[in-house]
N, C-alpha and C positions, 0 to 999 in steps of 0.2 A: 500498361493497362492491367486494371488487377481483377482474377477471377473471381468467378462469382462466391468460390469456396473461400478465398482469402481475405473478400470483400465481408464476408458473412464474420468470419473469426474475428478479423480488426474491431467490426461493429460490437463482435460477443464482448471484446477484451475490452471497450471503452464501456462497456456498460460492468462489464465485473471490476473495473476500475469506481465506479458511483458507488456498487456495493460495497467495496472493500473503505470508501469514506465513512458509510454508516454503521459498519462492523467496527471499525477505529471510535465513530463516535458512541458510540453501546459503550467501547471501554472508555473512554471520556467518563459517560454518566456513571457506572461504576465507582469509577474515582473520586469522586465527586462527592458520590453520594455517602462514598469512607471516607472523607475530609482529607483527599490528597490532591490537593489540586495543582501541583507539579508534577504527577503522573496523569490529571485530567489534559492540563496544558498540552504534554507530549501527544496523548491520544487525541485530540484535538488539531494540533499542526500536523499531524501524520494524518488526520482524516482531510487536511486542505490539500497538504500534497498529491492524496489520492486524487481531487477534484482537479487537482493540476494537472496529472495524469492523462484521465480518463477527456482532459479538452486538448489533448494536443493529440490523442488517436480524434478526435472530434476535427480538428484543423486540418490536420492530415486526412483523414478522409473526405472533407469537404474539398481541401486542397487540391485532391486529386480527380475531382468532381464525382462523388458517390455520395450517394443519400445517405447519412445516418440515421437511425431506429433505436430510438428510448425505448428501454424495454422494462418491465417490472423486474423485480429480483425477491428470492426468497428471505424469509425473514432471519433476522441478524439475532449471533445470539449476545443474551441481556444478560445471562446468570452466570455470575463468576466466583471462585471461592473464595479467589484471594488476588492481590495483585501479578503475583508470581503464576498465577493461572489465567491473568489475562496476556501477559509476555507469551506463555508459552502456547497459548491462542492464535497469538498475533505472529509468531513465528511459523505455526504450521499452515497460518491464512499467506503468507510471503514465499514461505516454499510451494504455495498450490498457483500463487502468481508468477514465477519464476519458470514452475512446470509449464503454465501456459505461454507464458513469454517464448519459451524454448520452440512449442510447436509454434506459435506464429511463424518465428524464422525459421524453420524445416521448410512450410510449407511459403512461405518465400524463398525458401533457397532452390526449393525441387522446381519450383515456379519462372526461377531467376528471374524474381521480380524485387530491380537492384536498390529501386527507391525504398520501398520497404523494408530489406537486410538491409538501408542504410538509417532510415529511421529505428531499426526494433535494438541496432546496437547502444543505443543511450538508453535505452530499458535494462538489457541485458545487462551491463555498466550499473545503473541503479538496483538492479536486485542484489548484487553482490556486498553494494550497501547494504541494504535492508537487512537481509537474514544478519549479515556481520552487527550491525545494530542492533537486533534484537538477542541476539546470541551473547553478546558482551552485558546485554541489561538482566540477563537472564541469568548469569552467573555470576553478576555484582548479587541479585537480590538472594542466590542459592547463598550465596558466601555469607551476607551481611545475616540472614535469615528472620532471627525476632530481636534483633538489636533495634531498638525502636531511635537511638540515635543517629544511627547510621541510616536509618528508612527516611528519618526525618532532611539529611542531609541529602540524601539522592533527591528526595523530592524538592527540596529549594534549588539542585542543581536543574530537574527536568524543569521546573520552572519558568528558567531563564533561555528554553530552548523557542525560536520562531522559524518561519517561513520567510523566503526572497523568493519570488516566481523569477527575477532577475538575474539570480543564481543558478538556476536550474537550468535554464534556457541553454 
């Protein structure tokens, strides 16, 4: 049975999960809008992933019979200077979700509430992805920097990047 304090956090972290889709999709349009649409692509399946996210703290809380609560969220930011400033964006938006991941499981663990420490460890697991991802594109784009061949080529690589919700699972 899960407290009403840990019931409340799950709820917060599936809804900063919606936000963290529409923060991903702002850099989509970004990209987009500087004709890189293999860097729109990647912000775009990382904005599904997010939504992938934020329904399995949704299934799990329903699963475990608690009401979920859609809540608004503050607004996402839209102005970026450059590609290499929406990376390093979106890596300090992954370490703010990784921080929160962490207190979830604190407070399942002081909780020993064992369902939950056993769901929040496939989060924990996929942060270490995330910032890793983000940190390796972030230092491809430092290295390559105004080589516009080389920009061109990351971008037909992210391109070719999709989602499998089948994978994840």
């Amino acid at each position: 049975m899960l407290s009403e304090k840990l019931h409340q956090a799950l709820n917060d972290q599936l809804n900063f999960e919606f936000y963290s889709a529409h923060a991903y999709l702002a850099m989509a349009a970004y990209c987009t809008d500087e004709n890189y649409d293999g860097f729109a692509n990647f912000y775009l399946i990382q904005a599904e992933e997010e939504r992938f996210h934020a329904m399995k703290f949704y299934n799990f809380l329903s699963d475990m019979g608690y009401r979920v609560t859609i809540q608004p969220f503050p607004e996402v930011k839209n102005d970026f200077t450059s590609l290499l400033d929406t990376f390093k964006t979106a890596l300090k938006h992954e370490k703010e979700v990784t921080k929160r991941i962490y207190e979830l499981s604190d407070i399942a663990l002081d909780e020993r509430e064992h369902a939950t420490m056993a769901f929040l460890k496939w989060f924990i697991d996929e942060q270490v992805e995330e910032e890793a991802t983000f940190d390796n594109l972030i230092a491809k784009l430092e290295r390559i920097r105004k080589d516009s061949n080389a920009v061109i080529m990351l971008d037909d690589e992210l391109a070719k990047r999709s989602f499998d919700a089948s994978a994840e699972a």
